[in-house]
C-alpha positions in Angstrom: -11.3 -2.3 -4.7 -9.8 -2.9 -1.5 -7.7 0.8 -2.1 -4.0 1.3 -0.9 -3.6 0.9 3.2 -4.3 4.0 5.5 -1.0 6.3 6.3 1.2 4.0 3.5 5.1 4.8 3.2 5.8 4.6 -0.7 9.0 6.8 -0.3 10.7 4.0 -1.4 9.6 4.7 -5.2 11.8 8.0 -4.8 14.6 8.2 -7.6 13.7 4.6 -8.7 15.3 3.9 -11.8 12.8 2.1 -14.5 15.1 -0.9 -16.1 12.5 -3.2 -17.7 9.0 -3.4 -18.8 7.7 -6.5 -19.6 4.0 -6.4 -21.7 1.6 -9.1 -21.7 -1.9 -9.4 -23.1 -3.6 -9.4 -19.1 -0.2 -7.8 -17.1 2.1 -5.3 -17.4 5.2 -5.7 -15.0 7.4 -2.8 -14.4 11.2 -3.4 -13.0 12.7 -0.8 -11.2 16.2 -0.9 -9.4 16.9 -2.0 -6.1 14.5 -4.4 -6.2 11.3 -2.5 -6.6 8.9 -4.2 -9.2 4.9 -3.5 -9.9 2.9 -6.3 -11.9 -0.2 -4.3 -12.8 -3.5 -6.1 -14.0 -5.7 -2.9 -13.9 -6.3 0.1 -16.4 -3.5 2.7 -16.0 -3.5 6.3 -17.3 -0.4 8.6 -18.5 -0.6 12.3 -17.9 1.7 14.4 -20.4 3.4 17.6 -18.3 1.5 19.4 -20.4 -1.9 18.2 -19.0 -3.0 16.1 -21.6 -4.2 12.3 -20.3 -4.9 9.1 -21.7 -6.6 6.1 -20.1 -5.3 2.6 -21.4 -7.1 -0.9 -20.6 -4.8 -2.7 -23.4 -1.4 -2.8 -22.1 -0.4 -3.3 -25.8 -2.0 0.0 -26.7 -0.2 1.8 -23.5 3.4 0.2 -24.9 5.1 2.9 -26.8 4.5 5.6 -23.5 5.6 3.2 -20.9 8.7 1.9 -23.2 9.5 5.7 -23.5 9.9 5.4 -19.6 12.8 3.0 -19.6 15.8 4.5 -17.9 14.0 7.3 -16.4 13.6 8.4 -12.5 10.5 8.9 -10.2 10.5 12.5 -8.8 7.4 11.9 -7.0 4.9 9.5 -5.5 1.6 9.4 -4.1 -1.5 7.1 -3.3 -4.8 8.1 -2.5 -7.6 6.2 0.0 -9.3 4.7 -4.2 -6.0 2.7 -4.6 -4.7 5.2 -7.3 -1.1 5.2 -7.4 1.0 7.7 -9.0 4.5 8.0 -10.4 5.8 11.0 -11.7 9.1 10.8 -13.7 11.8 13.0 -14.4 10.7 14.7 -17.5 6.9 15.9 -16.0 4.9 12.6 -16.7 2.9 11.3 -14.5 1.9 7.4 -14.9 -1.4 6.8 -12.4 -2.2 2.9 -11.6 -5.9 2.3 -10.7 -7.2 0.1 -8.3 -10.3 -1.3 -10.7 -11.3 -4.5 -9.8 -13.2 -5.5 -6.3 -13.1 -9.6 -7.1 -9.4 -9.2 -7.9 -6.1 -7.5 -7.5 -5.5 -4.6 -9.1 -1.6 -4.4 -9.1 1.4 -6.1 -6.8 3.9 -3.4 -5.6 7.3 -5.2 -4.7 9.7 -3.5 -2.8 12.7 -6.1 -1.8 10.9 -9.2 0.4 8.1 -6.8 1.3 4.3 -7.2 -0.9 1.7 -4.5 -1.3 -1.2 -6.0 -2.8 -3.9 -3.8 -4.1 
């Protein structure tokens, strides 16, 4: 768990549009526009506007929330100092990525040339 680094910019998630999702059995890889892309090998969790949150360690299990996310925007982003990361999309979800793992990485955020490894 090496966490997200101290006083990160992730503005760059802002009004990202979600174009592809691609599932595999030990990776999840989410395609946003303009270049911004997360490959996720950690658990994740979805938060429902309504308050209601499920934790997901099969990606296959996790499938029909995050294909229900294709084509929407982020309205918000945040990281905390445990390697969390959090996208909320237009609608009121909120999709957290954990950082789980302290032989490993936990997910690749790539934005353009640019690599945040967590």
């Amino acid at each position: 768990m090496n966490g997200l680094p101290s006083g990160i910019d992730l503005s760059f998630f802002h009004k990202k549009t979600l174009l592809q999702v691609c599932i595999g059995a030990n990776d999840l890889i989410l395609n946003f526009d303009e270049f911004v892309k997360i490959t996720i090998t950690s658990h994740i969790g979805w938060t429902e506007s309504w308050g209601t949150h499920d934790t997901y360690e099969s990606f296959r299990n996790s499938a029909s929330v995050i294909v229900n996310l294709l084509g929407k925007k982020i309205t918000s982003v945040t990281g905390d100092d445990k390697g969390t990361l959090s996208l909320t999309f237009d609608g009121g979800g909120c999709l957290s990525v954990y950082d789980d793992s302290k032989q490993y990485e936990s997910y690749v955020i790539k934005n353009g040339d640019k690599l945040i490894v967590v």
